[in-house]
mmCIF file of the N, C-alpha and C atoms, coordinates in Angstrom:
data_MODEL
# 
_entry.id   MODEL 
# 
loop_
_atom_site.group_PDB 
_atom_site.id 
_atom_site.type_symbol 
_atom_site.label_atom_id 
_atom_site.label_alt_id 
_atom_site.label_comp_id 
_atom_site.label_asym_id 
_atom_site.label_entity_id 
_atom_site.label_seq_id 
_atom_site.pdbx_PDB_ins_code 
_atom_site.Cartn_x 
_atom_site.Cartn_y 
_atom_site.Cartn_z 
_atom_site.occupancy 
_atom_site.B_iso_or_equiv 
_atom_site.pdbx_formal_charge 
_atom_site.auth_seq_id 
_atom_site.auth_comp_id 
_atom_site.auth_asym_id 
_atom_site.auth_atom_id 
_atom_site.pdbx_PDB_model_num 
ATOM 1   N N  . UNK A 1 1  ? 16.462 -19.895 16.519  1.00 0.00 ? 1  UNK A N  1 
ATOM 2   C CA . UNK A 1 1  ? 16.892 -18.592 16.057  1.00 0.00 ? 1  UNK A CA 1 
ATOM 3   C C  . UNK A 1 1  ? 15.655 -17.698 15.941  1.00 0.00 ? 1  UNK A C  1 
ATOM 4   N N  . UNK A 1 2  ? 15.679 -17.043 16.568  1.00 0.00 ? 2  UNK A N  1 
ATOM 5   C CA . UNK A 1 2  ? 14.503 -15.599 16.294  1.00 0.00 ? 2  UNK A CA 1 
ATOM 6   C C  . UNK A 1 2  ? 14.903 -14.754 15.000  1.00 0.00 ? 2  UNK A C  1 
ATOM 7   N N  . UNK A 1 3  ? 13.737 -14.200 14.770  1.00 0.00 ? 3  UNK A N  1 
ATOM 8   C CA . UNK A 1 3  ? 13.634 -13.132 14.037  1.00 0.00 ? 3  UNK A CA 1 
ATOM 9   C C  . UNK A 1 3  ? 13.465 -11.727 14.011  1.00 0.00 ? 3  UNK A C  1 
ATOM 10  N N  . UNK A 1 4  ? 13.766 -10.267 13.864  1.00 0.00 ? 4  UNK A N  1 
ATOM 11  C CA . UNK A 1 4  ? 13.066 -9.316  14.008  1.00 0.00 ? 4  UNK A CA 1 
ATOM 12  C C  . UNK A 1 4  ? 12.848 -8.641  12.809  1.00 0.00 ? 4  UNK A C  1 
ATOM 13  N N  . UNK A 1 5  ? 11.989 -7.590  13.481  1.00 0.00 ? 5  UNK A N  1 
ATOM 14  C CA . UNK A 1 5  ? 11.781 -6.766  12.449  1.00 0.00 ? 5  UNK A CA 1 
ATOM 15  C C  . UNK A 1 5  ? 13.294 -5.383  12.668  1.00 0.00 ? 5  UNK A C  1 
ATOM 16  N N  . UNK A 1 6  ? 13.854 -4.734  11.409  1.00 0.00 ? 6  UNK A N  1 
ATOM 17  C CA . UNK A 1 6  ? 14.924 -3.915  11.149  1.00 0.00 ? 6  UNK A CA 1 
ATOM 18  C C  . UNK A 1 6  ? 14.272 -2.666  11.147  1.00 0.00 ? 6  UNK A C  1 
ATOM 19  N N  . UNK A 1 7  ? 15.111 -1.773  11.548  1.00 0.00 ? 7  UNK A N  1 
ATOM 20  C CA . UNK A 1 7  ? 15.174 -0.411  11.606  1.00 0.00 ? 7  UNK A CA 1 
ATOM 21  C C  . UNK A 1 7  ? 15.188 -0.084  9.798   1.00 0.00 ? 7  UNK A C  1 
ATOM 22  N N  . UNK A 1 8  ? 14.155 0.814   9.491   1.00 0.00 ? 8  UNK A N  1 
ATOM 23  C CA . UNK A 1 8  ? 14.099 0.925   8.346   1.00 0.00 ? 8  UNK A CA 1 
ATOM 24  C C  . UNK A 1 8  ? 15.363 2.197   7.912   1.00 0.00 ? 8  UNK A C  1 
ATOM 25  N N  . UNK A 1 9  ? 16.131 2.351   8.532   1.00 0.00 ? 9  UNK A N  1 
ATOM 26  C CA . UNK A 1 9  ? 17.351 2.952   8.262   1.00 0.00 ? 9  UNK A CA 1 
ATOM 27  C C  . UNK A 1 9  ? 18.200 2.395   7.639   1.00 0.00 ? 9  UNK A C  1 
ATOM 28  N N  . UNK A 1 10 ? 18.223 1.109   8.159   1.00 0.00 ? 10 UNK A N  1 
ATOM 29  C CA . UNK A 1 10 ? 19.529 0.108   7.438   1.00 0.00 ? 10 UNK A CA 1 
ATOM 30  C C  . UNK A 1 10 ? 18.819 -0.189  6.516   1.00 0.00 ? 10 UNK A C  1 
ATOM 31  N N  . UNK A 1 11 ? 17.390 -0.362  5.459   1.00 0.00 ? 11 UNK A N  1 
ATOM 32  C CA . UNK A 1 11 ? 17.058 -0.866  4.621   1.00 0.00 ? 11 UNK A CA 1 
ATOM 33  C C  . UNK A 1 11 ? 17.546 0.632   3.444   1.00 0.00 ? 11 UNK A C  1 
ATOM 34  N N  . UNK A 1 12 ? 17.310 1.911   3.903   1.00 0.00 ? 12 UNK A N  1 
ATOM 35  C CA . UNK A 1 12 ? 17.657 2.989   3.533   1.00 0.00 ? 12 UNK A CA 1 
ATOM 36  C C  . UNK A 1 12 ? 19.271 2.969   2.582   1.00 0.00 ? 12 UNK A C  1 
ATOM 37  N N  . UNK A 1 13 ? 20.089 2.468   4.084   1.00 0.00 ? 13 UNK A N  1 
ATOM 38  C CA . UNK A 1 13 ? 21.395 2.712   3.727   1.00 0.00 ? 13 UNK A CA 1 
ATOM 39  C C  . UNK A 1 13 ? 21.649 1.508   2.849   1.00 0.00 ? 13 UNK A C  1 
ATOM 40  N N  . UNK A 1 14 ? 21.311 0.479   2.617   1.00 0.00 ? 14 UNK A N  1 
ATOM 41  C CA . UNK A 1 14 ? 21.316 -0.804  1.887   1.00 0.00 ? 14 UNK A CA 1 
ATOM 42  C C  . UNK A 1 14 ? 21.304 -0.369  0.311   1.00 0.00 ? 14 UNK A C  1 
ATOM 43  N N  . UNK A 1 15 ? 20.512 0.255   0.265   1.00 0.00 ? 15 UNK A N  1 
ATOM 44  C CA . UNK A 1 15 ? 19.491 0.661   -0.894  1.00 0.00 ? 15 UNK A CA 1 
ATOM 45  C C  . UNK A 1 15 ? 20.600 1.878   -1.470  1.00 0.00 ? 15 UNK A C  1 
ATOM 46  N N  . UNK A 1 16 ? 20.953 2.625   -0.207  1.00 0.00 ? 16 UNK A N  1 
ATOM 47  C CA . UNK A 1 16 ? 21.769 3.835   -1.042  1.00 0.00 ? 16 UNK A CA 1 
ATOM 48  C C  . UNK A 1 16 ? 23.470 2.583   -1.543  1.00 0.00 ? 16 UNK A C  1 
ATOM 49  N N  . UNK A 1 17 ? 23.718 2.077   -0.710  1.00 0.00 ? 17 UNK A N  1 
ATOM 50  C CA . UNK A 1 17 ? 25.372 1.820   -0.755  1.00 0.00 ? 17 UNK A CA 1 
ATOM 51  C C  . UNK A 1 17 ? 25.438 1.066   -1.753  1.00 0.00 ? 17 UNK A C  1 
ATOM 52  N N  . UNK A 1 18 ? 24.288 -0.090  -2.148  1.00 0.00 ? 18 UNK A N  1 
ATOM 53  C CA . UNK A 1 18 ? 24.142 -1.001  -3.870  1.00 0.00 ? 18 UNK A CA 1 
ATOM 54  C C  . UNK A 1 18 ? 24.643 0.325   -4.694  1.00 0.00 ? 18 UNK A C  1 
ATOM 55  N N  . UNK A 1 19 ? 23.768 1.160   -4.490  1.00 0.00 ? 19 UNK A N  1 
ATOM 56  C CA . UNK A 1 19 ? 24.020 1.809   -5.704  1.00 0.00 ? 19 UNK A CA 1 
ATOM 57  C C  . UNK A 1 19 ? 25.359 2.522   -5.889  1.00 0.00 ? 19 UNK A C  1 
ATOM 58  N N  . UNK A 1 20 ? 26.375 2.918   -4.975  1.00 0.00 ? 20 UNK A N  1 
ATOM 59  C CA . UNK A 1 20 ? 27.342 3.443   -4.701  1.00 0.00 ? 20 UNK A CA 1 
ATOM 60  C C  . UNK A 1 20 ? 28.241 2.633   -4.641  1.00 0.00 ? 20 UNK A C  1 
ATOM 61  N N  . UNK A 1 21 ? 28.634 1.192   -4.827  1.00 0.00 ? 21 UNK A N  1 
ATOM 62  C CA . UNK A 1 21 ? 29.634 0.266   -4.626  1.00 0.00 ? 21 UNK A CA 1 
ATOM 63  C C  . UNK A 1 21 ? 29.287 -0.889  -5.796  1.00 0.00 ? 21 UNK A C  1 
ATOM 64  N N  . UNK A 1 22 ? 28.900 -0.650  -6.998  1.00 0.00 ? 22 UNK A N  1 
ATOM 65  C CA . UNK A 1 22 ? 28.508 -1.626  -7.795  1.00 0.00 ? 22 UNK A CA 1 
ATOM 66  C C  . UNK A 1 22 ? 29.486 -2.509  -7.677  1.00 0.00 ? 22 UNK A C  1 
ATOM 67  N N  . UNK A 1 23 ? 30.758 -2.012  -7.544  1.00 0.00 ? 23 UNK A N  1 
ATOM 68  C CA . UNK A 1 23 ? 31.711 -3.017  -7.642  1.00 0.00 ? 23 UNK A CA 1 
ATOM 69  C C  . UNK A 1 23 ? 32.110 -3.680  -8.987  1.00 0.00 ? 23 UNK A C  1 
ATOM 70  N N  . UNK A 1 24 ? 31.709 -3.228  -9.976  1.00 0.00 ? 24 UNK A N  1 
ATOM 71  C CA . UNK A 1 24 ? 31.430 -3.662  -11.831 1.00 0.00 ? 24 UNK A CA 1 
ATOM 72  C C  . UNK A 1 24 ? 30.766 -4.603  -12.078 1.00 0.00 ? 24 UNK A C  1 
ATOM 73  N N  . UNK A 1 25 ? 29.701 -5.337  -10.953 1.00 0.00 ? 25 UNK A N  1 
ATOM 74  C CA . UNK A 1 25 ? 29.659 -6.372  -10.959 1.00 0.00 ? 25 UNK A CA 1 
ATOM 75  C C  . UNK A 1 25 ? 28.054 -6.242  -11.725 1.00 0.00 ? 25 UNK A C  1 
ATOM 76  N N  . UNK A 1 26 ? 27.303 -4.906  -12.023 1.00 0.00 ? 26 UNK A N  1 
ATOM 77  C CA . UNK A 1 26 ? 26.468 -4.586  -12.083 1.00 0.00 ? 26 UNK A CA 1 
ATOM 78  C C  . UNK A 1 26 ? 26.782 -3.839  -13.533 1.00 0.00 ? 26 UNK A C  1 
ATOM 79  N N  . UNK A 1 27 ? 25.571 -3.867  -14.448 1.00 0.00 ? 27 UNK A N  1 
ATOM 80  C CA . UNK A 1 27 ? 25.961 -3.355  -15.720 1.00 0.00 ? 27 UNK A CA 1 
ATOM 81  C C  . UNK A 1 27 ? 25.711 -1.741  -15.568 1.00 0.00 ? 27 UNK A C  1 
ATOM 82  N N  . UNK A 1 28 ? 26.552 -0.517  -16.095 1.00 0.00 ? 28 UNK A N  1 
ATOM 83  C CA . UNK A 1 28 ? 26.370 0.749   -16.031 1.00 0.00 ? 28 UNK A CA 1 
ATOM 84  C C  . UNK A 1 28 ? 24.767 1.064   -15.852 1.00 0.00 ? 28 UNK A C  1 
ATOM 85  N N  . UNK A 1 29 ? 23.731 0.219   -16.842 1.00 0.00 ? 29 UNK A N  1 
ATOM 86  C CA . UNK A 1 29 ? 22.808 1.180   -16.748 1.00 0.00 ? 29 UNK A CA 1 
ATOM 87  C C  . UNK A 1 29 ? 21.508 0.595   -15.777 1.00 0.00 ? 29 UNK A C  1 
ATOM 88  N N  . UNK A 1 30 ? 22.353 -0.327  -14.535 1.00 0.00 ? 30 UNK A N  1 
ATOM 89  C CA . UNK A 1 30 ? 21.731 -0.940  -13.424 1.00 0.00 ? 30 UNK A CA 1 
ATOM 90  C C  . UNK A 1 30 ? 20.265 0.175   -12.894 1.00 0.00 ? 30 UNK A C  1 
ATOM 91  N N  . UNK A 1 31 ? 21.228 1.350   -12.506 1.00 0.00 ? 31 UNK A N  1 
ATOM 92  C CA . UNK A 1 31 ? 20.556 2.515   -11.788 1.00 0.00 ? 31 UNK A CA 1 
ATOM 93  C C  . UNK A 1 31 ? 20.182 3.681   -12.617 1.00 0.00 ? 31 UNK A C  1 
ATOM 94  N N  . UNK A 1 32 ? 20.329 3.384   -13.194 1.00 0.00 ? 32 UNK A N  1 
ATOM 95  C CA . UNK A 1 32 ? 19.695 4.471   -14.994 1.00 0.00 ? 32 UNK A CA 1 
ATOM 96  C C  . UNK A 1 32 ? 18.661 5.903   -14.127 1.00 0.00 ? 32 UNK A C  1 
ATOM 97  N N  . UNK A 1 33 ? 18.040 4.521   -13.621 1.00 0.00 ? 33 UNK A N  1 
ATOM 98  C CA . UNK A 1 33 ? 16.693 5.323   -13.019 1.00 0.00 ? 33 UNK A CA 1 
ATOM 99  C C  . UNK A 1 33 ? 17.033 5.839   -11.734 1.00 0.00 ? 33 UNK A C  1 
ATOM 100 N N  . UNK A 1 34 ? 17.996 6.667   -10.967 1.00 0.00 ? 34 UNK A N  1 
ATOM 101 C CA . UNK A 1 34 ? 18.361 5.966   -10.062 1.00 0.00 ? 34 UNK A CA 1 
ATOM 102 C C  . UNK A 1 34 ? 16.995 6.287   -8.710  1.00 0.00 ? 34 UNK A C  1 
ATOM 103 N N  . UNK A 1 35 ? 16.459 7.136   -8.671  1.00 0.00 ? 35 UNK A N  1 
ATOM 104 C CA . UNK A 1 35 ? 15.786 6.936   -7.414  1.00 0.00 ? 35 UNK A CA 1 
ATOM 105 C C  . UNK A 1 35 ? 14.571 6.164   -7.623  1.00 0.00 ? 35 UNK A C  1 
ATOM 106 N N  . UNK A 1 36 ? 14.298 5.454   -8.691  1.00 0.00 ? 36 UNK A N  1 
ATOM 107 C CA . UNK A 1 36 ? 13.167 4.343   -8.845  1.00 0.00 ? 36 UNK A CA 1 
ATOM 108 C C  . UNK A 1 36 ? 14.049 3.095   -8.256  1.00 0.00 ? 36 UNK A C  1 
ATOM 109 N N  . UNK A 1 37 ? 15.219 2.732   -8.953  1.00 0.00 ? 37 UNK A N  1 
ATOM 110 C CA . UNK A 1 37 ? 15.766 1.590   -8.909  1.00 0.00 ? 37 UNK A CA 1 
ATOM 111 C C  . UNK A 1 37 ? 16.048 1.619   -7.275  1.00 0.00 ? 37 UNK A C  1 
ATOM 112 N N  . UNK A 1 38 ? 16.219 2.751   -6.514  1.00 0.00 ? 38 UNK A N  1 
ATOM 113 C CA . UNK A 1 38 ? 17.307 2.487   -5.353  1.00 0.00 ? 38 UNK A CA 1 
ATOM 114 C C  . UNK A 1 38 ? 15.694 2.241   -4.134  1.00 0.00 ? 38 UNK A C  1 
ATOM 115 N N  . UNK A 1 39 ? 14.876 3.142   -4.454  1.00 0.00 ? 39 UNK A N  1 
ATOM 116 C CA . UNK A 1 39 ? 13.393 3.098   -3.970  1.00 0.00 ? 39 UNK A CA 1 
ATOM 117 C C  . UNK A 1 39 ? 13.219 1.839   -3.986  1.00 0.00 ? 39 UNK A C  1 
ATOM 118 N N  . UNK A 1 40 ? 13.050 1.447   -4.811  1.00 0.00 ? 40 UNK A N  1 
ATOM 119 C CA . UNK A 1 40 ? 12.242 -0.019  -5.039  1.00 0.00 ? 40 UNK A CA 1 
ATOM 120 C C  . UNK A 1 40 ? 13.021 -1.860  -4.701  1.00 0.00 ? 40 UNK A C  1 
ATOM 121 N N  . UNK A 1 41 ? 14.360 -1.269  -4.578  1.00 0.00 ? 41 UNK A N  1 
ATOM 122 C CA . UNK A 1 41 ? 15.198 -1.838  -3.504  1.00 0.00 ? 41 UNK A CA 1 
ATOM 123 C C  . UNK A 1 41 ? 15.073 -2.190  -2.161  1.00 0.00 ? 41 UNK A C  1 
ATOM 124 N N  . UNK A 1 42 ? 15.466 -0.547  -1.708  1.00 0.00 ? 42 UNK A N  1 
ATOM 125 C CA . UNK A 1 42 ? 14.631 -0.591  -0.136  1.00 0.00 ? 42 UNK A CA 1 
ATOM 126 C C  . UNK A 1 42 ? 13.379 -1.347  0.110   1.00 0.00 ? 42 UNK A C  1 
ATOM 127 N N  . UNK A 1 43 ? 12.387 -0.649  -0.724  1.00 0.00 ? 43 UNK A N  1 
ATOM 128 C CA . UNK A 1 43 ? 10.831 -1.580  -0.324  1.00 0.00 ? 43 UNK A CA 1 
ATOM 129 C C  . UNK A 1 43 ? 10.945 -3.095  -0.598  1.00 0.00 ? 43 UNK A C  1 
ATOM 130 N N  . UNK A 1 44 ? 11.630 -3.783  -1.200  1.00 0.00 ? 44 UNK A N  1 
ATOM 131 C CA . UNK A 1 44 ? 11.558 -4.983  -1.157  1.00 0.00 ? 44 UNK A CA 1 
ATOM 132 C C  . UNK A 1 44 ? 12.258 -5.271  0.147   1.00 0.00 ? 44 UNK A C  1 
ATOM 133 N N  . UNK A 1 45 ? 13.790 -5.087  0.188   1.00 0.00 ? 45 UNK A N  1 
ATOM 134 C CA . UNK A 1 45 ? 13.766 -5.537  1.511   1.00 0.00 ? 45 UNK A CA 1 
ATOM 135 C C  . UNK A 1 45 ? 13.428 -4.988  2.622   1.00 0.00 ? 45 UNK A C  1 
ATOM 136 N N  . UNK A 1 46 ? 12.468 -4.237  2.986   1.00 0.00 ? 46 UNK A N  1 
ATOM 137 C CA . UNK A 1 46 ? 11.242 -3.887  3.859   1.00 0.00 ? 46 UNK A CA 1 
ATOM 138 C C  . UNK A 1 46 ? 10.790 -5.274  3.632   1.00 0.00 ? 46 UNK A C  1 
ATOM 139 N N  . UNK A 1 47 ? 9.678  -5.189  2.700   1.00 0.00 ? 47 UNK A N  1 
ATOM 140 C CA . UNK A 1 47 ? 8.797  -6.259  3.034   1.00 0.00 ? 47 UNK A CA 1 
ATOM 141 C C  . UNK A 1 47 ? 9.623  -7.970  3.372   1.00 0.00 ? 47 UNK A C  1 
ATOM 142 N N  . UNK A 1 48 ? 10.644 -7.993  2.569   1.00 0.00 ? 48 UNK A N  1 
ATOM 143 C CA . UNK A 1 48 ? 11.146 -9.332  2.306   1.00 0.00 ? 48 UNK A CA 1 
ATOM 144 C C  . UNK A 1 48 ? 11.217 -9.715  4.164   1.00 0.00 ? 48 UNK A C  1 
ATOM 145 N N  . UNK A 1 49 ? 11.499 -8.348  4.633   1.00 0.00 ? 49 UNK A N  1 
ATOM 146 C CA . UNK A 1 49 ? 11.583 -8.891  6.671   1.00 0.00 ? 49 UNK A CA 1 
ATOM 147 C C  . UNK A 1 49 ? 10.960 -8.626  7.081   1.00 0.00 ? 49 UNK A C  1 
ATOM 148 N N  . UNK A 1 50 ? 9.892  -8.274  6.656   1.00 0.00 ? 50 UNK A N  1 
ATOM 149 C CA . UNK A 1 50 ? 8.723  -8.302  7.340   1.00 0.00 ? 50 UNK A CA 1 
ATOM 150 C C  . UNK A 1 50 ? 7.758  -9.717  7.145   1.00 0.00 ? 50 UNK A C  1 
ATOM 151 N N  . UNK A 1 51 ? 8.166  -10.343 5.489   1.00 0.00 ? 51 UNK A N  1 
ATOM 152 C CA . UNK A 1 51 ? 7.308  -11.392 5.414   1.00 0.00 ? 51 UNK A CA 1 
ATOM 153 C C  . UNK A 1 51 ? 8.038  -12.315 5.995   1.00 0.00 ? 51 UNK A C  1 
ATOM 154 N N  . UNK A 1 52 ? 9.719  -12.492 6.752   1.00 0.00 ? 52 UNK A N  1 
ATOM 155 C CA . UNK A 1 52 ? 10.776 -13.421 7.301   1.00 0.00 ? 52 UNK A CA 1 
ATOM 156 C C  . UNK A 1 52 ? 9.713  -13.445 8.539   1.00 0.00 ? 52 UNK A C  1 
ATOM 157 N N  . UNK A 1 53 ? 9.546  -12.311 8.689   1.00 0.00 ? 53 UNK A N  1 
ATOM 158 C CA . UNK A 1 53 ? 9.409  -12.325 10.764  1.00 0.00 ? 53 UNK A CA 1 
ATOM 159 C C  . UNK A 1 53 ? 7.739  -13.150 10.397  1.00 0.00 ? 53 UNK A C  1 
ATOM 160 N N  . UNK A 1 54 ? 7.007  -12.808 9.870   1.00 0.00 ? 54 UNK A N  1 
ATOM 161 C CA . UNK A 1 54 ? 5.921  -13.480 9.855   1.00 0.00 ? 54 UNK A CA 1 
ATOM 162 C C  . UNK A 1 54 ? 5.433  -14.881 9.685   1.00 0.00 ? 54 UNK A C  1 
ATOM 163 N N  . UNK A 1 55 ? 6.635  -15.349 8.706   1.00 0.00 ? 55 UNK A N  1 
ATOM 164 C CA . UNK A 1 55 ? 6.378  -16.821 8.279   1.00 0.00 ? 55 UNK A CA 1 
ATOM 165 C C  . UNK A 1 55 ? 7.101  -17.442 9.400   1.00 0.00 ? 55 UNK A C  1 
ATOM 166 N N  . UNK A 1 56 ? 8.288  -16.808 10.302  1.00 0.00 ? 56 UNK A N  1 
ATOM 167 C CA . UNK A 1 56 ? 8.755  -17.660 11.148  1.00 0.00 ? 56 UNK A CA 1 
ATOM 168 C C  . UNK A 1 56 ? 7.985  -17.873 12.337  1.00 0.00 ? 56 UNK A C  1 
ATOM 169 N N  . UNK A 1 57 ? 7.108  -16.692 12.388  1.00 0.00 ? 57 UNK A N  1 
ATOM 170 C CA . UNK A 1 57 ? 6.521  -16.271 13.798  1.00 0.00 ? 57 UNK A CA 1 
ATOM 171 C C  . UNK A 1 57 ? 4.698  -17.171 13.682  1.00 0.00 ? 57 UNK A C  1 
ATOM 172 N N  . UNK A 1 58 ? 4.366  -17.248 12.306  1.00 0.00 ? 58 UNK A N  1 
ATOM 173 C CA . UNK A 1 58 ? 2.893  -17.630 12.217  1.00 0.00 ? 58 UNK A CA 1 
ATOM 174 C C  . UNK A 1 58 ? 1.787  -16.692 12.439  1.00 0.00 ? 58 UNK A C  1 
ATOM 175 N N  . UNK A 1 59 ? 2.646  -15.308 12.325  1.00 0.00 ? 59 UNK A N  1 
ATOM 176 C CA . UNK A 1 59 ? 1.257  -14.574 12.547  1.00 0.00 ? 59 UNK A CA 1 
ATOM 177 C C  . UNK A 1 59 ? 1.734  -13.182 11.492  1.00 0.00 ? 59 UNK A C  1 
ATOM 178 N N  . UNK A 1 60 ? 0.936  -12.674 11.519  1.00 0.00 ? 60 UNK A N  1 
ATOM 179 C CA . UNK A 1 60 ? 0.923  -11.179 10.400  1.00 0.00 ? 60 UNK A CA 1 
ATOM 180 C C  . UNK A 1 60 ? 1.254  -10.294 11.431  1.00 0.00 ? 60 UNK A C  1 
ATOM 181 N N  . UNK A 1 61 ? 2.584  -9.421  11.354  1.00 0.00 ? 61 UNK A N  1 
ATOM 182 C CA . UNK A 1 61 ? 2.931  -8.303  12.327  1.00 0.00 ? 61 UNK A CA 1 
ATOM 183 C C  . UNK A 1 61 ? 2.366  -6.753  11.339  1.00 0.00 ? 61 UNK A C  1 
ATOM 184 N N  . UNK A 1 62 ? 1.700  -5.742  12.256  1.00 0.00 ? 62 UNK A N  1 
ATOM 185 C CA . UNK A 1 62 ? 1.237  -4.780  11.614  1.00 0.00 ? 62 UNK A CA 1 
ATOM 186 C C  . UNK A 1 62 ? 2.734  -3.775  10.889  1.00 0.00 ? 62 UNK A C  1 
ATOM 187 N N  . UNK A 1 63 ? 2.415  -3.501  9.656   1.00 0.00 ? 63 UNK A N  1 
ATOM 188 C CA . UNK A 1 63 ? 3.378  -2.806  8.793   1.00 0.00 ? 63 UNK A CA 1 
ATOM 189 C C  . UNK A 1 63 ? 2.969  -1.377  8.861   1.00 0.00 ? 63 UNK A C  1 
ATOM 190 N N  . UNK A 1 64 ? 4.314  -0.961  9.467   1.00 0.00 ? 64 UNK A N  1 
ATOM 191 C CA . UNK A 1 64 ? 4.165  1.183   9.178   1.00 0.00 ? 64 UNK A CA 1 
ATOM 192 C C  . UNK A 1 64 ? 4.217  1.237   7.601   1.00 0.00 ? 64 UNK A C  1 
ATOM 193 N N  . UNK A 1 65 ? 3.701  2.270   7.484   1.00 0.00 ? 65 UNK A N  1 
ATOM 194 C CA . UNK A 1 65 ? 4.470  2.826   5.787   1.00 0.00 ? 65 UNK A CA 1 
ATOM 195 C C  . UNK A 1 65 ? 5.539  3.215   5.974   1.00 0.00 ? 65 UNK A C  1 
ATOM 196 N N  . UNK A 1 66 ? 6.561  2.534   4.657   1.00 0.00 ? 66 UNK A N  1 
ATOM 197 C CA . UNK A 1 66 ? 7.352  2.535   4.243   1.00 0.00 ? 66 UNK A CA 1 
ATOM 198 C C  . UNK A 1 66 ? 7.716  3.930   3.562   1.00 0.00 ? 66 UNK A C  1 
ATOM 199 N N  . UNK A 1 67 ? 8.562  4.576   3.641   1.00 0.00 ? 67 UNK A N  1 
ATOM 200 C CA . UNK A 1 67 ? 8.916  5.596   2.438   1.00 0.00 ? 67 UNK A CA 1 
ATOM 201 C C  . UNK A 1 67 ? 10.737 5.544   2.550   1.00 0.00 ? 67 UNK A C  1 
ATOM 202 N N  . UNK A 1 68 ? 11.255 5.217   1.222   1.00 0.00 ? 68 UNK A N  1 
ATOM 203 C CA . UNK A 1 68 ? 12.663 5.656   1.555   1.00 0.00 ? 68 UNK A CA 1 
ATOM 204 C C  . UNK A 1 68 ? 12.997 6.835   1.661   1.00 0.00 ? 68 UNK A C  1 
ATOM 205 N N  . UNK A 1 69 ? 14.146 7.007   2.699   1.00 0.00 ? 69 UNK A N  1 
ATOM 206 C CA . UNK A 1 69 ? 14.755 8.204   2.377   1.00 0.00 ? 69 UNK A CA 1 
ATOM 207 C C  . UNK A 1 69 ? 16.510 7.975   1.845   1.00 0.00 ? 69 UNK A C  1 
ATOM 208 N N  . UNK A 1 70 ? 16.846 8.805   1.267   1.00 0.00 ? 70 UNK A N  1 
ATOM 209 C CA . UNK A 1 70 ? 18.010 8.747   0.627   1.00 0.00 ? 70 UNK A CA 1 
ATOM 210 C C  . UNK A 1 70 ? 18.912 9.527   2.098   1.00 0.00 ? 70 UNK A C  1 
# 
């Protein structure tokens, strides 16, 4: 199974739709903060596939900056 690296769009829309579909499953004041909490979402899973593709691959792939957009 290969790995890639994702279009940082879908990490975007990931990040927006958590916060828009809690589903109740999440306590009201999940997103309190909300563009820290939804920010800091995205950037994890940024990196979380970026560190997938690397550990599968054995090598360090160069990282753009990250910035979410909503």
């Amino acid at each position: 199974m290969s790995r890639m690296i994702l279009s940082t769009d879908l990490f975007d829309l990931l990040a927006t739709a958590a916060r828009r579909i809690r589903n109740g499953k999440m306590p009201d004041g999940f997103f309190d903060d909300d563009a820290l909490a939804v920010e800091s979402i995205a950037t994890e899973l940024f990196e979380l596939n970026y560190a997938a593709v690397d550990d599968y691959y054995g090598e360090e792939t160069d990282r753009p900056e990250y910035r979410f957009r909503s």
